[in-house]
Structure formats: C-alpha cells, structure tokens
C-alpha positions in Angstrom: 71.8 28.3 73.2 74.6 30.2 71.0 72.7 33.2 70.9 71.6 33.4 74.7 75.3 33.1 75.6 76.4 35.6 73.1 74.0 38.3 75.1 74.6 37.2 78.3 78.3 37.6 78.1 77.8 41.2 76.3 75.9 42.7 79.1 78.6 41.3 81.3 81.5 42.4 79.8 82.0 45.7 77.9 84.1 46.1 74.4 86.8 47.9 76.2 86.8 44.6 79.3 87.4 42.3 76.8 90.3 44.2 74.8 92.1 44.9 77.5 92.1 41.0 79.2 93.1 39.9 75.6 95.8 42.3 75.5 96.9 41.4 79.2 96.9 37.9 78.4 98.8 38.1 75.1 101.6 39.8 76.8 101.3 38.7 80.5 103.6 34.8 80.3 104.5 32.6 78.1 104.0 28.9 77.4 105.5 26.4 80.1 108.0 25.5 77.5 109.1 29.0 76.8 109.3 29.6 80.6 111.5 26.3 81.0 114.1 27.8 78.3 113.8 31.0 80.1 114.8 29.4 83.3 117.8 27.0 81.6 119.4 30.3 79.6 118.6 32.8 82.3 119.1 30.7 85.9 116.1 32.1 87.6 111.8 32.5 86.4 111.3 35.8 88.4 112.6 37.9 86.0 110.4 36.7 83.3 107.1 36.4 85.5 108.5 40.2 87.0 109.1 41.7 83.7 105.5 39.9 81.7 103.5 41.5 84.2 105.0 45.3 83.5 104.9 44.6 80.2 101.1 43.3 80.0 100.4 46.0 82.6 101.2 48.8 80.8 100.2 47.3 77.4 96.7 47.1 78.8 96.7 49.9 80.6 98.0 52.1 77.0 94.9 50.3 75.7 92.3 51.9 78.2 93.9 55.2 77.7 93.6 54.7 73.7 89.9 53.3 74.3 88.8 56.4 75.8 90.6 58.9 73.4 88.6 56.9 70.6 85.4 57.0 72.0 
C-alpha cells in the first residue's frame, strides 16, 4: 500500500512541486498562537497575513528560479 502511494504521488507531483509548497508553507503563517501575539503586540493580523504571503511568495518563487539554474 506504502509503495503504490509513494508512485502515485511521484507522477503527480514533480521534485521541483513539492520544494516549492514546502518552501511556501514554511514561510507563508504562523501558528494560531504566534498570530494571537502578533495581533496583542501589533493591534491588527493584516500585516502579518500581508507581509507572510510576500515573504513565502518570493521565497518560493527564488526557489523555482534556483531549480531551473540547477537543472
């Protein structure tokens, strides 16, 4: 069962997919308790969704661009 999942996710997703969500993710939000603090210290959450989404934007984006200079 392992196995046959292993494959079929392989031929749906490339190397360079799956690098680039995990990058996006990492840097995209934090953790509902982070956020929370955000919101307490800072007064507002649209900063931090605003300025997670640039920074996991271009973070994955830097990735692609390295990805294909590689390979």
């Amino acid at each position: 069962m392992r196995l046959a999942l292993s494959s079929k996710l392989k031929e749906a997703m490339s190397e360079q997919t799956v690098l680039t969500f995990i990058l996006f993710a990492m840097f995209y939000n934090p953790c509902l308790a982070a956020t929370m603090v955000f919101r307490r210290e800072a007064g507002g959450m649209a900063w931090l969704f605003i300025f997670t989404f640039v920074v996991a934007y271009i973070c994955a984006f830097g990735e692609i661009l390295v990805y294909k200079f590689f390979t």
